[in-house]
C-alpha positions in Angstrom: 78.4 74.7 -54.9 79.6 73.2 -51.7 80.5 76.4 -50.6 77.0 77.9 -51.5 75.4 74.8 -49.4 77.7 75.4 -46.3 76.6 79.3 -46.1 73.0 78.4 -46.4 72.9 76.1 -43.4 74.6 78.8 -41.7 72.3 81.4 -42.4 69.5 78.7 -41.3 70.9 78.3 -37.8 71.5 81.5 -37.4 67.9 82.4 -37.9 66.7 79.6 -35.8 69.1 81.0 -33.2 67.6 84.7 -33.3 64.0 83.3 -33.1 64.5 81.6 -29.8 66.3 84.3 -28.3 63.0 86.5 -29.7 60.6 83.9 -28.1 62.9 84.1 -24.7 63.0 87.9 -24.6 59.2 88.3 -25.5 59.7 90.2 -29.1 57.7 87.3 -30.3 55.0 84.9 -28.3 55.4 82.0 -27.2 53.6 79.0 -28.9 51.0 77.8 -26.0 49.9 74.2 -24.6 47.2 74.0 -27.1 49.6 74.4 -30.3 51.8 72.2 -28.4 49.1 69.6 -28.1 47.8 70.1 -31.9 51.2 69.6 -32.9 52.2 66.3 -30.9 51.7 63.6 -33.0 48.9 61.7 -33.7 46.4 64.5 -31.5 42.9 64.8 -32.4 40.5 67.5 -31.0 37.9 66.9 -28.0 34.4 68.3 -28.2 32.9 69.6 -25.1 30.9 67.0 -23.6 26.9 67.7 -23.2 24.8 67.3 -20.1 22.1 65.3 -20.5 18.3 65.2 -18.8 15.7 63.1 -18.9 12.1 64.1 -19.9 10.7 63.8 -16.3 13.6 66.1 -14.9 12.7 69.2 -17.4 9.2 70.6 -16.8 7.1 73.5 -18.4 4.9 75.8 -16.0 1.2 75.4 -16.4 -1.7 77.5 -15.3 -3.5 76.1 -12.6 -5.5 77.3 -9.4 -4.0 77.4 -5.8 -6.9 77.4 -3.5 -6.1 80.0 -0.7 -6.0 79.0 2.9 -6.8 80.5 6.4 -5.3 78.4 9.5 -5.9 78.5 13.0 -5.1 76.3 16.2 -6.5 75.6 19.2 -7.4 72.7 21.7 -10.4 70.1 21.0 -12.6 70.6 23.6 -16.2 69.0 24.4 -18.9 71.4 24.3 -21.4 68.6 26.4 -19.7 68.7 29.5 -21.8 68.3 33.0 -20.1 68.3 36.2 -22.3 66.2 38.9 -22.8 68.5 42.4 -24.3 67.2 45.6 -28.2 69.0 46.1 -27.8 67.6 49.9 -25.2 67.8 52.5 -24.0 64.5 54.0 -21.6 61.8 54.5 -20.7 60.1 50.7 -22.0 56.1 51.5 -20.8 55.2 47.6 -19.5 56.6 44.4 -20.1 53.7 42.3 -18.0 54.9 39.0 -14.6 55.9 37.7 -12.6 57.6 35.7 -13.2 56.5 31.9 -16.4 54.1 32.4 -19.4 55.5 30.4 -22.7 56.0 32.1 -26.2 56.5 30.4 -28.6 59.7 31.3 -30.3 58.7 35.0 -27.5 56.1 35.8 -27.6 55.9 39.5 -23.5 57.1 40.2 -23.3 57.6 43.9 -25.6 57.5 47.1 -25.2 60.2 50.2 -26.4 59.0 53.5 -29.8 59.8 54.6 -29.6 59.3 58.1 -30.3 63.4 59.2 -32.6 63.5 56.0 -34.7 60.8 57.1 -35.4 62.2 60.7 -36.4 65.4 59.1 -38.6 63.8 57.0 -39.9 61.5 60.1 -40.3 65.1 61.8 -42.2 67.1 59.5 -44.3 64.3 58.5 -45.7 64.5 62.3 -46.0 68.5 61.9 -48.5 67.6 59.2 -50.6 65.2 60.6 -50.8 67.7 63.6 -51.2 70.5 61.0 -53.9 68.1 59.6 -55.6 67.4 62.8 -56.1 71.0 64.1 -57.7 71.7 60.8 -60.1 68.8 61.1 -61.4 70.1 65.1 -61.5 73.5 63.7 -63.4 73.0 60.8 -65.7 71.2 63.5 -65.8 73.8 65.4 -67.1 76.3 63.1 -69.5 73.7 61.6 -71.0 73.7 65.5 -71.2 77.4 65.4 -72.6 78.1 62.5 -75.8 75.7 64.1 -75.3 78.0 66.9 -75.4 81.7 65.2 -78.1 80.4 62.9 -80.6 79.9 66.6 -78.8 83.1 67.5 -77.0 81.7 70.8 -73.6 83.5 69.4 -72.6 86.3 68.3 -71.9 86.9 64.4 -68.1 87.9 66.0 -67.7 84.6 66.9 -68.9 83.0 64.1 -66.4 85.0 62.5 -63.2 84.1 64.7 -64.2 80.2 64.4 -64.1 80.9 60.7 -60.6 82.5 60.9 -59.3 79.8 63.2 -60.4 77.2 60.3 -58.5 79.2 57.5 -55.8 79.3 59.7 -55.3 75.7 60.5 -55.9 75.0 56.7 -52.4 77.7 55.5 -51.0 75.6 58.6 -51.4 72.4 56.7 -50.2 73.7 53.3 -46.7 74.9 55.2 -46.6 71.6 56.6 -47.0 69.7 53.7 -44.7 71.9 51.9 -42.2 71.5 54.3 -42.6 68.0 54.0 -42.1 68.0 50.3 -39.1 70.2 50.3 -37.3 67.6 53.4 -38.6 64.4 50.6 -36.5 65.9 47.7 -33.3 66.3 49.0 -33.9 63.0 50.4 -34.4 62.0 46.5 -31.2 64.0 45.7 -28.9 62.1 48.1 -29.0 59.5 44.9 -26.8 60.7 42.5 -27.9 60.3 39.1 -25.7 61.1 35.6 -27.5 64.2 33.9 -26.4 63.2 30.3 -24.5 60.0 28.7 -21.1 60.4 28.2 -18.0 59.3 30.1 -16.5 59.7 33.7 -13.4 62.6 33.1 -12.7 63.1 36.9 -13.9 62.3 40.2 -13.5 64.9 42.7 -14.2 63.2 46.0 -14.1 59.3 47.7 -16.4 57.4 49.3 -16.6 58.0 53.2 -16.0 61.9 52.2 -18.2 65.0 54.3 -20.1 66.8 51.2 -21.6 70.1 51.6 -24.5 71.4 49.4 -23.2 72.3 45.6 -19.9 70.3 46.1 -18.3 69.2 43.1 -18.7 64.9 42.5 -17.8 64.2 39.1 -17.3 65.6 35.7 -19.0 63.9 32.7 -17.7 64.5 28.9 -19.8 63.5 26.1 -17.8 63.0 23.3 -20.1 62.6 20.5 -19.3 66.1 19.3 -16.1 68.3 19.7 -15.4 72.0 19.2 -11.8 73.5 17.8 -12.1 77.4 19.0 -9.8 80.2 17.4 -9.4 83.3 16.2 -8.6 84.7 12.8 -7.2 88.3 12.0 -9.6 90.7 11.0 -8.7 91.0 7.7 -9.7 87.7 7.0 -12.4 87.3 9.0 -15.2 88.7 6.1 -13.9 85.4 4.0 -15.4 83.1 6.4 -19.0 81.6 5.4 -20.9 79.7 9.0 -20.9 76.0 7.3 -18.2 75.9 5.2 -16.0 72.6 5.6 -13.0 72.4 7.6 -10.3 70.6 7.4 -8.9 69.7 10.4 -5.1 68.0 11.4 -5.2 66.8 15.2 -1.8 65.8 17.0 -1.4 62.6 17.4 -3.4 61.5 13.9 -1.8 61.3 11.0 -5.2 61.8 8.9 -7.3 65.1 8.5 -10.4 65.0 9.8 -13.4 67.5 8.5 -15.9 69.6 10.4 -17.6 72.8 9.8 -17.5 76.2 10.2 -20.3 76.7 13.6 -20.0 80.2 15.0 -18.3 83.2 14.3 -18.0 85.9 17.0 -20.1 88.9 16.4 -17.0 91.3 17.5 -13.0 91.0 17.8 -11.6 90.9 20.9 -10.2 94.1 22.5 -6.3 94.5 22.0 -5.9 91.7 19.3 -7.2 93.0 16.2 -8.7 89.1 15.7 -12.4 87.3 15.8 -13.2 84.3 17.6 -14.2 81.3 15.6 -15.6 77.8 16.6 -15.4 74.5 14.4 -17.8 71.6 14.8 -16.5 68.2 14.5 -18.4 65.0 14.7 -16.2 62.9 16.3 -15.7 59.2 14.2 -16.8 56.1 16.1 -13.5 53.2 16.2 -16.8 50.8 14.9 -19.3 53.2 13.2 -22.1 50.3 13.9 -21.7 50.7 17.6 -22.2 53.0 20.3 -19.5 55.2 21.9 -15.9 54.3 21.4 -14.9 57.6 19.9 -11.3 57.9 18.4 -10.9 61.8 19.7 -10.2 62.7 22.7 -10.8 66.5 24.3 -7.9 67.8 25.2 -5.5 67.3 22.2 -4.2 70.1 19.7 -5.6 70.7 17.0 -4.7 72.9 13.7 -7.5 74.1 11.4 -7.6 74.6 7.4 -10.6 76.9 5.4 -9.5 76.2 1.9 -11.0 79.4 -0.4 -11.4 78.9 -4.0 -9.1 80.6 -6.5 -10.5 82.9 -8.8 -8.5 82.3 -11.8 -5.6 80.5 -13.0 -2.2 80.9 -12.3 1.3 79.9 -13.4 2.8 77.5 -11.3 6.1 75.3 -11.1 7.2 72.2 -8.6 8.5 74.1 -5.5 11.8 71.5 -5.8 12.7 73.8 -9.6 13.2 76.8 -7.3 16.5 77.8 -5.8 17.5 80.4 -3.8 20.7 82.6 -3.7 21.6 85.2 -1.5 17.8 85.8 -1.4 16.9 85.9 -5.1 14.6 82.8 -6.2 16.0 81.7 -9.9 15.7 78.6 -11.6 17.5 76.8 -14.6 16.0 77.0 -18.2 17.2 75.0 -21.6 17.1 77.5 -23.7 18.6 77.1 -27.5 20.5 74.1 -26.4 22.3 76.0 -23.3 21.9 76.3 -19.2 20.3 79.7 -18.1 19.5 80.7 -15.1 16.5 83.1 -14.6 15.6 85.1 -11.9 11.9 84.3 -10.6 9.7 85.9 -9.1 7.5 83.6 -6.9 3.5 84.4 -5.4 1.7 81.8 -3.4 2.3 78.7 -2.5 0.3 75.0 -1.9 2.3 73.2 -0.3 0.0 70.2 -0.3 0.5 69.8 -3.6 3.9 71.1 -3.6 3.6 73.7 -6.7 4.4 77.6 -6.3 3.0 80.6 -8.1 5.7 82.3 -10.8 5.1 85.9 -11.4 8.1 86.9 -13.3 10.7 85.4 -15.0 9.1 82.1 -17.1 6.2 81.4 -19.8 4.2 78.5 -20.4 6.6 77.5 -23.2 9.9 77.7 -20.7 11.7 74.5 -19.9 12.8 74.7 -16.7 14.7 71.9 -14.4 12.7 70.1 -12.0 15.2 69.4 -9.4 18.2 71.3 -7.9 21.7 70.3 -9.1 25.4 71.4 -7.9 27.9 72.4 -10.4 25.5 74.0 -13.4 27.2 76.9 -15.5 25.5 79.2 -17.3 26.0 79.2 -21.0 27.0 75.3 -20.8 27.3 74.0 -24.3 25.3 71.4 -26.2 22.8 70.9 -23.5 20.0 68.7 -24.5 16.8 66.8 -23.4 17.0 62.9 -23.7 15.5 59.9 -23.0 18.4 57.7 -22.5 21.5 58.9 -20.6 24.3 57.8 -18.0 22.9 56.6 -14.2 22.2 59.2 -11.9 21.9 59.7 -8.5 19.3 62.7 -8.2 16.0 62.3 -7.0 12.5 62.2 -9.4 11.1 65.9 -9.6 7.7 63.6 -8.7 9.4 63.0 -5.2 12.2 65.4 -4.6 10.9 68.3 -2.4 11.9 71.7 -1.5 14.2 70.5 1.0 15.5 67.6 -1.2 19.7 67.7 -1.0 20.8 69.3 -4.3 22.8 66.8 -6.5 25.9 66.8 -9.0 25.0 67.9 -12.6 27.9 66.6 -13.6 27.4 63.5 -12.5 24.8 62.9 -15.4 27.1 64.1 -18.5 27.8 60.9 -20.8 31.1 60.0 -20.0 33.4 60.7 -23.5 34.2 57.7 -25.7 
C-alpha cells in the first residue's frame, strides 16, 4: 500500500512537471490575467459602467421653417443734404453757426458785406430816375406835337420820330429798372439763409474770408431720414419686393433697427453682375416727444437683412449637435441603448436661432446629443437617458453654441460603487 501511495505522488509531480514545461515551450497556452484574476480569491466580476445624459442634453430633430436671407452692407448716408453757396461775391462780415448746432428752414447763418453791392444799387437807382425822367419830357414832347400835326405845322414824319423817341425812353426805363432789380437781389443774397432744417455738418470758410459767386459756405444734413445703398447679385435680385421690411444692424448699436425696401435699380451695373438697392430708415428720436435729437448718425456702417419666407418645413437640429471631422458633419445618436455616430448631411442654416437644416442621416424619431463631448466610442455599452446623474461640467444645449469648447463624456459616467 505504502508503496502504491509513494508511486502515485510520483506520477503526480511528474505530470505537473511536464505541464509547465508545455506552458513554457508554448505546446499548451498560458492561463491569461483574466483567469488569473477570476481565480484570486475572493474576485467578483465588474460590469461596464454606463454613460449617463440628462433629458435636456438628448434632442430629437423637428420640422420647422428657416426663413431665407439676402444681406448687404453699405454706409448710412442722408439723402436731405444741402450745401449753402454764396449768390454774391464779397468779403464774409459773419458766419453765425457751427459745426453740429441745428438751424430751422430761413435761419439767417451768415451775412457778406454789401459795401460794392450798395453803390451799385445807389448807381442804377440814378440810371432809373434818369431813365424815368427822359421818358416823362419825351412823352411831352410828342403830346406837343401831336397838337402840332393835328393844325398841320409838322410833318406826319415828325410826329412819327417824337413817337419813337417816347417808346424809346419807355424800353430805357424797363432796362433800368431791371437792372435795378437784378443789383437789389444779390444785395438780398449777401444774407445767408439755411434752405432746409437740419444740422451744420461742415463749414467751409471763416469769417473775414474773400468769397467768390457759387463758393461753398456750409453743408447742412437733415437727419430725419437715412438711406443704406447696396447691391445684390443678380440672381437674387427678382426676390426683392419695393417695401418689404428690412432689418437693419448698424456699427456701433447693439440693436437692429427696421426700414424698408425704397428703390431698386432698373439695371445691374456693368462688370458686376449685381443691382443697386436703396433702404429707407426713419431714423428713432433719443425722446420720441421732441424734436431732433436723432440717435443715427450718417456716416456709420451699416449691414442689411431681407428675411424671405420658407416655403415648407424642414428638419432641423441645434447647430451645437453637429461636429465636424476631417470635413464630414456627423452627430451622435442613442440608439438601442448604445453611442452611434451618423454621418449628416447638413442644408441651410439660421443662425439667429441657432438651428441647421439635416438632409441626410436622422429622422424625426432620432435621438441625437445636443452638445459636443471628447472621449465618445462608438458601440459604448449600456448607454441610457436619465434624469439624475453624476455633476458635469458641459454646457446646456439651450446655451452651448457652435463654437462652444467640446467637453469630457466621461466625465458624466456614474462613478462605480
Amino acid at each position: 500500500m505504502k508503496k502504491r501511495v509513494g508511486a502515485a505522488a510520483a506520477a503526480a509531480v511528474l505530470l505537473a512537471m511536464l505541464a509547465a514545461g508545455a506552458w513554457r515551450v508554448g505546446w499548451l497556452p498560458a492561463p491569461g490575467p483574466a483567469a488569473k484574476a477570476a481565480d484570486a480569491p475572493g474576485a467578483t466580476h465588474k460590469p461596464e459602467v454606463a454613460l449617463e445624459f440628462l433629458p435636456n442634453e438628448v434632442v430629437q430633430p423637428v420640422w420647422a421653417s428657416m426663413p431665407q436671407f439676402i444681406t448687404f452692407s453699405g454706409p448710412l448716408v442722408a439723402p436731405q443734404t444741402a450745401v449753402v453757396r454764396a449768390s454774391a461775391s464779397g468779403t464774409l462780415v459773419a458766419l453765425l453757426v457751427a459745426e453740429g448746432d441745428r438751424v430751422r428752414a430761413g435761419q439767417v447763418l451768415g451775412r457778406i458785406e454789401t459795401a460794392e453791392l450798395d453803390s451799385r444799387v445807389a448807381e442804377r437807382s440814378a440810371l432809373a430816375e434818369a431813365a424815368r425822367a427822359t421818358l416823362a419830357q419825351a412823352e411831352r414832347t410828342h403830346a406837343g406835337n401831336e397838337k402840332l400835326a393835328a393844325q398841320q405845322f409838322i410833318s406826319s414824319s415828325a410826329l412819327d420820330n417824337s413817337r419813337a423817341a417816347v417808346d424809346t425812353a419807355r424800353a430805357n426805363l424797363q432796362a433800368a429798372l431791371a437792372s435795378l432789380d437784378t443789383t437789389r437781389v444779390g444785395q438780398r443774397d449777401a444774407t445767408v439763409r439755411a434752405p432746409i432744417a437740419g444740422i451744420v455738418a461742415r463749414r467751409h470758410v471763416l469769417a473775414g474770408e474773400k468769397l467768390g459767386a457759387e463758393q461753398n459756405l456750409l453743408t447742412i444734413v437733415d437727419l430725419a431720414r437715412l438711406e443704406l445703398a447696396g447691391s445684390v447679385g443678380t440672381h437674387q435680385v427678382a426676390r426683392l419686393q419695393v417695401g418689404v421690411p428690412v432689418q437693419v444692424q448698424v456699427e456701433g448699436y447693439s440693436e437692429v433697427f427696421i426700414g424698408r425696401l425704397a428703390r431698386i435699380a432698373p439695371a445691374a451695373e456693368p462688370g458686376t453682375r449685381s443691382m443697386g438697392v436703396t433702404v429707407a430708415l426713419d431714423n428713432p428720436r433719443i425722446n420720441p416727444l421732441q424734436a431732433g435729437q436723432e440717435r443715427l448718425r450718417a456716416g456709420p456702417y451699416a449691414m442689411a437683412r431681407v428675411a424671405l419666407p420658407d416655403g415648407g418645413a424642414r428638419l432641423t437640429l441645434p447647430a451645437s449637435a453637429i461636429g465636424t471631422t476631417s470635413g464630414q458633419d456627423h452627430v451622435w445618436l442613442l440608439e438601442n441603448g448604445k453611442l452611434a455616430r451618423r454621418a449628416v448631411q447638413l442644408g441651410q442654416r439660421d443662425d439667429s436661432a441657432g438651428t441647421v437644416e439635416v438632409l441626410q442621416g436622422v429622422g424625426p424619431a432620432s435621438q441625437v446629443l445636443a452638445a459636443r463631448f471628447d472621449n465618445l466610442r462608438e458601440g459604448a455599452a449600456a448607454v441610457r437617458v436619465g434624469s439624475k446623474a453624476a455633476p458635469r461640467t458641459q454646457q446646456s444645449p439651450a446655451t452651448a453654441g457652435p463654437d462652444a469648447p467640446a467637453v469630457t463624456a466621461a466625465a458624466s459616467a456614474p462613478l462605480p460603487r
